[in-house]
C-alpha positions as semicolon CSV with decimal commas, in nm:
position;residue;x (nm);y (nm);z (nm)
1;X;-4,567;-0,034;-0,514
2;X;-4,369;-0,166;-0,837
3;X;-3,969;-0,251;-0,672
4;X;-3,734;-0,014;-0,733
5;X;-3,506;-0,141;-1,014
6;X;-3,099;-0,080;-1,032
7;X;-2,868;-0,067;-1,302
8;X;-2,582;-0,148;-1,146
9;X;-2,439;-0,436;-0,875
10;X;-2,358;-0,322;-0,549
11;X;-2,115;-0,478;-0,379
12;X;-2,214;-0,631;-0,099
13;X;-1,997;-0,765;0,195
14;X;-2,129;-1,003;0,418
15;X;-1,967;-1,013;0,813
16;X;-1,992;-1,206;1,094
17;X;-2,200;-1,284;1,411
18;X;-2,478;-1,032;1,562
19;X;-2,423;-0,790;1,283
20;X;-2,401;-1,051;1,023
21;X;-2,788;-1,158;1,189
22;X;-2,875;-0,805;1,200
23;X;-2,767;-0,787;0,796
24;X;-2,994;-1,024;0,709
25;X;-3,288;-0,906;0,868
26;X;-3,222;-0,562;0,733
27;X;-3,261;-0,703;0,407
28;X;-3,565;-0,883;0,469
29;X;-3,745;-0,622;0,578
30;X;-3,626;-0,313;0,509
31;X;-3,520;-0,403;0,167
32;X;-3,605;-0,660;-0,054
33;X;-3,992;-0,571;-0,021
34;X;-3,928;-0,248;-0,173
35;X;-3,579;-0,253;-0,374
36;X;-3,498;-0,525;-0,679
37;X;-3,145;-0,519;-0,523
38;X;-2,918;-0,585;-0,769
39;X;-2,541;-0,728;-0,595
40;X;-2,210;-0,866;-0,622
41;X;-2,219;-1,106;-0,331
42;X;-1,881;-1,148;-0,119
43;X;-1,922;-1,357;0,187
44;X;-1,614;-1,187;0,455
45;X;-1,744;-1,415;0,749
46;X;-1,454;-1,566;0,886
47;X;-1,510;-1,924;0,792
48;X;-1,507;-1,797;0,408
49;X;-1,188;-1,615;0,478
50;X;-1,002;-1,936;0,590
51;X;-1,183;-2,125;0,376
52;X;-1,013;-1,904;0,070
53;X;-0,724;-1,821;0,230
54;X;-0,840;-1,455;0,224
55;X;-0,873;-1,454;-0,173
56;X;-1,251;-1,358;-0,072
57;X;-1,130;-1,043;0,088
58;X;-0,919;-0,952;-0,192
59;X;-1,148;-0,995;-0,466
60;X;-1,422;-0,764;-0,303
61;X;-1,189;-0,491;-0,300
62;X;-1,158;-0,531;-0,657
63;X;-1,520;-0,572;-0,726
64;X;-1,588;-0,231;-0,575
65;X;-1,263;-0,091;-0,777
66;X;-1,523;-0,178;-1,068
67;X;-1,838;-0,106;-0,990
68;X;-1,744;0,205;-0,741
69;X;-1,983;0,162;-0,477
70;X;-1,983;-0,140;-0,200
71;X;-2,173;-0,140;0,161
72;X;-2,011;-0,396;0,390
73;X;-2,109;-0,553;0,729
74;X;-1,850;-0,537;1,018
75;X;-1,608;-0,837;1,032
76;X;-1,384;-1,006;1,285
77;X;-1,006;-0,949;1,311
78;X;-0,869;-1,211;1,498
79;X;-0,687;-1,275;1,735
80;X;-0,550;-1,539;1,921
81;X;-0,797;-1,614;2,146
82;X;-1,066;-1,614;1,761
83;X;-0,759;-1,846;1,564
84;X;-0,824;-2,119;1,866
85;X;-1,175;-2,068;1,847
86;X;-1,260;-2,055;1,471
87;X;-0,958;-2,315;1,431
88;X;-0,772;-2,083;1,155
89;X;-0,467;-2,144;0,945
90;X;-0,339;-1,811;1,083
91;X;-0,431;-1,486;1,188
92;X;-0,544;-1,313;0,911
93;X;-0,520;-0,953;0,856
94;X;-0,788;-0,722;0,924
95;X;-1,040;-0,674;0,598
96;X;-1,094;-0,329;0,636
97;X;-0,707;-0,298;0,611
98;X;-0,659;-0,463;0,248
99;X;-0,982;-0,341;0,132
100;X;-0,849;0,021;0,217
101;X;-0,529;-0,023;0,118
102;X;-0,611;-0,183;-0,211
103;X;-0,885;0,144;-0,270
104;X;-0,600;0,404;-0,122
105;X;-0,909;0,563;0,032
106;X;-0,957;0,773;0,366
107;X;-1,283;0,682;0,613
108;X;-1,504;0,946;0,682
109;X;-1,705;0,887;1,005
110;X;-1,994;1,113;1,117
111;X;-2,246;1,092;1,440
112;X;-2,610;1,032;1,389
113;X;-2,771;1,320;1,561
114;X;-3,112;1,247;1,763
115;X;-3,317;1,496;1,938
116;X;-3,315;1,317;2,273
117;X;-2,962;1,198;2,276
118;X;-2,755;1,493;2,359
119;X;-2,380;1,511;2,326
120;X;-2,175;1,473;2,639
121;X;-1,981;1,771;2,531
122;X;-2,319;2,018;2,562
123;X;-2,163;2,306;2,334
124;X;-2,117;2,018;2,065
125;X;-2,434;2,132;1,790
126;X;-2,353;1,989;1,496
127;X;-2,197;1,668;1,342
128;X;-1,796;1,650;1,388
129;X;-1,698;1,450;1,066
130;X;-1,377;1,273;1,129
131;X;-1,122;1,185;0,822
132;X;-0,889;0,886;0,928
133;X;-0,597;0,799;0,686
134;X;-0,659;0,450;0,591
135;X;-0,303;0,325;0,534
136;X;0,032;0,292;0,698
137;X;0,118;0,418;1,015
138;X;0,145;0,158;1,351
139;X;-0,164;-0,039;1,127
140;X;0,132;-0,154;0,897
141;X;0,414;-0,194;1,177
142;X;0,716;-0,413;1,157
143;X;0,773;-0,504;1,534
144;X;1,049;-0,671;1,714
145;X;1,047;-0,781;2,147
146;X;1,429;-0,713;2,200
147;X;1,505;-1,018;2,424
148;X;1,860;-0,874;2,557
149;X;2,109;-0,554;2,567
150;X;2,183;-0,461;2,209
151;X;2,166;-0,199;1,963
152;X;1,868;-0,126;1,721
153;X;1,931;0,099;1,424
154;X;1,681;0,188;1,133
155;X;1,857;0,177;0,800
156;X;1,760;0,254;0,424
157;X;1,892;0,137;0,123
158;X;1,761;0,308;-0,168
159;X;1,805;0,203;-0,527
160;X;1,978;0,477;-0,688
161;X;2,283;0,424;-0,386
162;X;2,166;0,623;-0,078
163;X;2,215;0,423;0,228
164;X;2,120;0,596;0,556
165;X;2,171;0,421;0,898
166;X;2,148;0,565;1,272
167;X;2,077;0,412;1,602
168;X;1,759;0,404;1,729
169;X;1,848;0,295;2,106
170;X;2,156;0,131;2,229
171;X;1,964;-0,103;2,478
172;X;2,082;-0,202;2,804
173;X;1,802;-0,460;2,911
174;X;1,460;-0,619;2,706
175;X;1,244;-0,425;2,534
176;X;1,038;-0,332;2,246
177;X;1,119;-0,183;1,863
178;X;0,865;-0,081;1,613
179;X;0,929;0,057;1,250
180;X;0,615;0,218;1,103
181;X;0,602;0,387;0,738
182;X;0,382;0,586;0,525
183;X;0,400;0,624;0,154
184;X;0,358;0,998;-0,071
185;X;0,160;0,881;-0,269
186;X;-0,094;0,760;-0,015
187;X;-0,068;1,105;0,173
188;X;-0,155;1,290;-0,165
189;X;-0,493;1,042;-0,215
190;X;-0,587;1,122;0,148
191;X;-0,527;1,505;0,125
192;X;-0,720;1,508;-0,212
193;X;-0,999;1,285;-0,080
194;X;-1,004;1,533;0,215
195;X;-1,020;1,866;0,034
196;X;-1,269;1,703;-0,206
197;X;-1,496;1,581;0,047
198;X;-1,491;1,940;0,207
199;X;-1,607;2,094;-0,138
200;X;-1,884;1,816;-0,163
201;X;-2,024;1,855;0,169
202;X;-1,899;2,246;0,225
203;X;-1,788;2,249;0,538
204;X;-1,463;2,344;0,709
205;X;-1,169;2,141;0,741
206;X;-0,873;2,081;0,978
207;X;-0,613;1,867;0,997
208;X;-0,381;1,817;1,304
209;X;-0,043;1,593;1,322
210;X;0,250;1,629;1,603
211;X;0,505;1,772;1,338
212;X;0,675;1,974;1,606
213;X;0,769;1,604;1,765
214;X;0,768;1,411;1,463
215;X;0,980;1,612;1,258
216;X;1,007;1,398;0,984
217;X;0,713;1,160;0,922
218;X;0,438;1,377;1,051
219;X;0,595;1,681;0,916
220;X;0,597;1,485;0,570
221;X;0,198;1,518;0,631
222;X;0,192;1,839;0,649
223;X;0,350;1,975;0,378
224;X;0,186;1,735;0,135
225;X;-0,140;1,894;0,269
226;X;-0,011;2,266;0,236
227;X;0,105;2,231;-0,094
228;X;-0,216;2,030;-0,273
229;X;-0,420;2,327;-0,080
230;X;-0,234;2,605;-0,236
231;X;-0,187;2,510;-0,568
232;X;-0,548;2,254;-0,638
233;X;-0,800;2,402;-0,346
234;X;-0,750;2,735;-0,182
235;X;-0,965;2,891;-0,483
236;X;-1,272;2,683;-0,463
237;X;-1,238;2,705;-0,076
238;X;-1,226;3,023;-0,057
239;X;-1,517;3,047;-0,332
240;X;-1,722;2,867;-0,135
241;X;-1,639;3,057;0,173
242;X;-1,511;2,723;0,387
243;X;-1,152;2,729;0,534
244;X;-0,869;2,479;0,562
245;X;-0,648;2,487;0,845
246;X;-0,295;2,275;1,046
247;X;-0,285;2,286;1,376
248;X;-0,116;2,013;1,623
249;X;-0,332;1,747;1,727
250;X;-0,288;1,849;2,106
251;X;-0,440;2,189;2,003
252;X;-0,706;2,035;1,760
253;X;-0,824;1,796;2,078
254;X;-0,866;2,149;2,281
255;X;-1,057;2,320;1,967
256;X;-1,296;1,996;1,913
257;X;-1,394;2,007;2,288
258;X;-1,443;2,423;2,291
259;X;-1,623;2,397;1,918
260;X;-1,991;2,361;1,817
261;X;-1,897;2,093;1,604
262;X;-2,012;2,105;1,208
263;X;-1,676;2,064;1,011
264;X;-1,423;1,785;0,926
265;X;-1,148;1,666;1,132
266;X;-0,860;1,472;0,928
267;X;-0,608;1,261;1,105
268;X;-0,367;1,006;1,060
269;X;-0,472;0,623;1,088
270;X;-0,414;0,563;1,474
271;X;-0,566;0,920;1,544
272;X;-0,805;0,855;1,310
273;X;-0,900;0,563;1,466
274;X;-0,921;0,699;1,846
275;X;-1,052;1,009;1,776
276;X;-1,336;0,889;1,578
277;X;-1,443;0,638;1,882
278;X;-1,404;0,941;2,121
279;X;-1,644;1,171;1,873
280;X;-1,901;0,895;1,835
281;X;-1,891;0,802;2,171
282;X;-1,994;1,137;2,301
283;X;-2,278;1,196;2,065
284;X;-2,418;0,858;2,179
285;X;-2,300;0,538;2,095
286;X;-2,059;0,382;1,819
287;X;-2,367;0,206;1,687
288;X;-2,496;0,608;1,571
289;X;-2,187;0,673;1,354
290;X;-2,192;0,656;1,013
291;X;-1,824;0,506;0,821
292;X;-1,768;0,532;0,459
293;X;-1,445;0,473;0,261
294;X;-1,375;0,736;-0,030
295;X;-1,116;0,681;-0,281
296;X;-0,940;0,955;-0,463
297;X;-1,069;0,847;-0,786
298;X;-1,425;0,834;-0,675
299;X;-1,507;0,504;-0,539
300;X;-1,721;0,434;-0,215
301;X;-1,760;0,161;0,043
302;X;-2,030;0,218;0,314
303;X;-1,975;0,011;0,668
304;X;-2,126;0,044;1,007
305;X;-1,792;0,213;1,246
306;X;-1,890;-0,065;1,527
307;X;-1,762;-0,427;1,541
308;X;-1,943;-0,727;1,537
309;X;-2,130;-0,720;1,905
310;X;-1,970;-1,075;1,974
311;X;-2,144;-1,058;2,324
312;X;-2,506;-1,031;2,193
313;X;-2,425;-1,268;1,909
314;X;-2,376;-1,536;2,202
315;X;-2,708;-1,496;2,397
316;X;-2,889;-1,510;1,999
317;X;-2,703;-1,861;1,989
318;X;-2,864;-1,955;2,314
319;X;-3,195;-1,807;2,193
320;X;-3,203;-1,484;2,378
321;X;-3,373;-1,171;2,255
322;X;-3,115;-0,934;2,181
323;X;-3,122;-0,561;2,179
324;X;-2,859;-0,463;1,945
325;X;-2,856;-0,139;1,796
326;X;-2,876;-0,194;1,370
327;X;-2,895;0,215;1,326
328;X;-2,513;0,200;1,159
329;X;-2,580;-0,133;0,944
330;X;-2,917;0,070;0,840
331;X;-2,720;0,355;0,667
332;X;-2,445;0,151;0,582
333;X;-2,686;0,020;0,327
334;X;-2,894;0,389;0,278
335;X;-2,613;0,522;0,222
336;X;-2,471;0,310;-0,055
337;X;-2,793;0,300;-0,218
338;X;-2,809;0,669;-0,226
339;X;-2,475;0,680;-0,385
340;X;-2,564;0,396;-0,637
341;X;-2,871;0,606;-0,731
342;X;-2,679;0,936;-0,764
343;X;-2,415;0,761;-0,983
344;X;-2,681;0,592;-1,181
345;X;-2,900;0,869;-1,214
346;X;-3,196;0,683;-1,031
347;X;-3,367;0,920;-0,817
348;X;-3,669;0,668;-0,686
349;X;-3,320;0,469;-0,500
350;X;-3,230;0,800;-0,385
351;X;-3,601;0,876;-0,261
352;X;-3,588;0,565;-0,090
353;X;-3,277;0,592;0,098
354;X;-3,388;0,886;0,146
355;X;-3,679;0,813;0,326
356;X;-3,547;0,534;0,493
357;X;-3,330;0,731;0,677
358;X;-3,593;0,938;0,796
359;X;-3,815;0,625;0,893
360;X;-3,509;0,543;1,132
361;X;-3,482;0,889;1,307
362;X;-3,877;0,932;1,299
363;X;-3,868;0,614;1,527
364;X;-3,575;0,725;1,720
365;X;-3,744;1,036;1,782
366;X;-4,051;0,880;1,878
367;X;-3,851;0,726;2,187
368;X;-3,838;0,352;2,028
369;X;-3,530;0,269;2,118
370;X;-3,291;-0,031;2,182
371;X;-3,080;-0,071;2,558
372;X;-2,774;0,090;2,403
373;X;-2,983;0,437;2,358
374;X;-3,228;0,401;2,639
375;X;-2,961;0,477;2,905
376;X;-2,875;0,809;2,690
377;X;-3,184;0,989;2,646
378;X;-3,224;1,358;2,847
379;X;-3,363;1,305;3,181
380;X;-3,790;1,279;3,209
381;X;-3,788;1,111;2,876
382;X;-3,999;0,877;2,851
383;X;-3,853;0,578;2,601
384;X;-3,993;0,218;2,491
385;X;-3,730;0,004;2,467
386;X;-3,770;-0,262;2,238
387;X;-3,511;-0,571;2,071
388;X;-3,356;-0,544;1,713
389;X;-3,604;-0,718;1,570
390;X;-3,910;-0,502;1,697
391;X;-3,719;-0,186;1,637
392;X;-3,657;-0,327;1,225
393;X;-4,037;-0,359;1,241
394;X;-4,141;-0,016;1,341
395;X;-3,837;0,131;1,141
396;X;-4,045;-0,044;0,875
397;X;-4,387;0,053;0,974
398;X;-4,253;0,435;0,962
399;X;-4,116;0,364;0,590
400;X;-4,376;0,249;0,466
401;X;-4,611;0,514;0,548
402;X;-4,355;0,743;0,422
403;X;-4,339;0,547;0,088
404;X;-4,730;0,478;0,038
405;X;-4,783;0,869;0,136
C-alpha cells in the first residue's frame, strides 16, 4: 500500500515521560508505515520548556493558529516537588493553559464506549460530551495568604473614571484571599464554540453555572449564553430538532446521574475540569476519554484528557514492562488526522483514521486489554491482558487487515 500523502503540516506536540514513550511508539507503528506524515514539530517536554524559557510553548500555539489543526501529547505542570527534580528556573505555567488561552478555545471531552466496560452509572447509554471553558476562572487566580487581622477589599479602576471598591472580609486572624476573573469576550467564543459544536455533532446541549449564588460573575455566563442563543442559534436548533437549556449546576449534577447520557454538558473551567474526570471516570478510565480544543474561528488541537502516567514512566526507566493504556494518545492522533483530511479534502486520511479507530475498539472488544481496563470488564469476561507495547501490536495487526481488506 502506496503512504497516504498530506497537504498540510500538523502540528505536532511532543510531552513528557510514559506518554511521551507511548507517542513514539504510536508513530512507529501505527503511523509512519501507512501515513507520509507531514508536521510542524514542537518539542513541550519539560527540559525544552526551560531550555526556551517557555518560547516553545508559545510558538506551538501559534503554529496551530496557522495551520488549524495540532494533536499534542500530555505534558507536566510542575510543581515544586518537579522544579527540584527537573532543576527549573521556575515553575512554569501549565501548556494547556497558554495554548488555550492564546486559541480562546473551549475542550470538548467525550468517553470511549466499549462493549464490556459498562458505566458505573448503569442508566448511562450514550456518550456524555463535556464542554469546559478554557480560560479564566480560579485557573487564572491572583492569590494572597493573609498573615494577620486586616481588611481585604476588591477594587476597580476603570479607564473612563469608574472606581468601585467594597470589602471583601474584615479579618480577625490568618487566612486566605483569592481574586478570579473572566473576560466577555472569552464567554462569547465559548458559547459560540458550544452552540456550534451542538449543530456539528446534533445533539442536545446544557449548560449549568451557580448564578443564583454567584450573582454577578456566573450570572454574567448566563446571559451571554441566552442572548447568542436567541438571536444566532435557536433557529437552526430548533431546525434540527436539538434543544439548548440553563439549569444550576447542582441540578445539572442530579440530571447527568438520572440521564441516558448522549448530549453536551458545558461548564465553566474548574467545573469543567471536575466534571469531565467524574464523566470519564465512570465510563471507565481517564485513559478512554477523548479531549479536543475548538476555537471559535475553527481551529483544533487534539490531546489525550490523562496526564503523563509519571508512575509507569519510572518502572520503564528501570526496565519494567509497563501496561499503560495508549487508547487516548491513539485518537488524539485519529482524530487530528481525520480533521486534517476533512479540511484538506483527503478522504484516504479520513479512511484511515477511520479505520484506525475501529482497529482499537475491534481489539478492545476482543478482550485485549491493558491492567487499567482488565479490572473493569462485566463479570465472567474473560480478558487477555497484555503491556502497551503488545496491545500497539495487535491494534496494528487489526488495522492492517482492515486496510489490506
Amino acid at each position: 500500500m502506496e503512504k497516504i500523502k498530506m497537504k498540510t503540516p500538523l502540528v505536532e506536540m511532543d510531552g513528557d515521560e510514559m506518554t511521551r514513550i507511548i507517542w513514539k511508539m504510536i508513530k512507529d507503528e501505527l503511523l509512519l508505515p501507512y501515513v507520509d506524515l507531514n508536521t510542524e514539530y514542537y518539542d513541550l517536554g519539560l527540559p525544552e520548556r526551560e531550555r526556551t524559557q517557555d518560547k516553545v510553548t508559545f510558538d506551538s500555539a501559534y503554529a496551530t493558529q496557522k495551520y488549524g489543526v495540532a494533536v499534542k501529547c500530555a505534558t507536566i505542570t510542575p510543581n515544586k516537588q518537579r522544579v527540584e527534580e527537573y532543576n527549573l528556573s521556575q515553575m512554569w505555567k501549565s501548556p494547556n493553559g497558554t495554548i488555550r488561552a492564546i486559541l480562546d478555545g473551549t475542550v470538548f471531552r467525550a468517553p470511549i464506549i466499549i462493549d464490556s466496560v459498562k458505566p458505573v452509572v448503569r442508566n448511562w447509554k450514550k456518550p456524555i460530551t463535556i464542554a469546559r471553558h478554557a480560560y479564566g476562572d480560579v485557573y487564572k487566580a491572583t492569590e494572597y495568604r493573609v498573615p494577620c487581622k486586616g481588611t481585604a477589599t476588591l477594587s476597580f479602576k476603570g479607564e473612563n473614571g469608574e472606581e468601585f471598591s467594597k470589602t471583601i472580609y474584615d479579618f480577625e486572624c490568618p487566612g486566605v484571599i483569592q481574586g478570579m476573573y473572566n473576560k466577555d469576550s472569552s464567554i462569547i467564543s465559548f458559547a459560540h464554540s458550544c452552540f456550534k459544536f451542538a449543530i456539528d455533532t446534533k445533539q442536545d446541549l446544557w449548560f449549568s453555572t451557580k448564578d443564583t449564588i454567584s450573582k454577578q460573575y456566573d450570572q454574567t455566563f448566563k446571559l451571554i449564553f441566552e442572548d447568542i442563543y436567541e438571536k444566532q442559534y435557536r433557529e437552526k436548533f430548533e431546525e434540527l430538532g436539538i434543544k439548548y437549556f440553563y439549569t444550576l449546576i447542582d441540578d445539572a449534577v442530579a440530571r447527568v446521574i438520572r440521564s441516558e447520557g448522549g448530549y453536551i454538558w458545558a461548564c465553566k473551567n474548574y467545573d469543567g475540569d471536575v466534571m469531565s474526570d467524574m464523566v470519564s471516570t465512570a465510563f471507565g478510565s481517564l485513559a478512554m476519554m477523548t479531549s479536543v480544543l475548538v476555537s471559535p474561528d475553527g481551529k483544533y488541537e487534539y490531546e489525550a484528557a490523562h496526564g503523563t502516567v509519571t508512575r509507569h514512566y519510572y518502572r520503564y526507566l528501570k526496565g519494567e514492562e509497563t501496561s499503560t493504556n495508549p487508547m487516548a494518545t491513539i485518537f488524539a492522533w485519529s482524530g487530528a488526522l481525520r480533521k486534517r483530511g476533512e479540511l484538506d479534502s483527503l478522504p484516504e486520511l479520513v479512511r484511515f483514521a477511520n479505520l484506525l479507530e475501529e482497529a482499537c475498539i475491534d481489539t478492545l472488544n476482543r478482550n485485549i486489554m491493558t491492567k487499567d481496563l482488565s479490572g473493569l470488564v462485566s463479570e465472567g469476561t474473560e480478558v487477555t491482558q497484555v503491556s502497551t507495547a503488545r496491545f500497539i501490536n495487535e491494534v496494528k495487526k487489526a488495522l492492517e487487515a482492515k486496510l489490506y481488506l
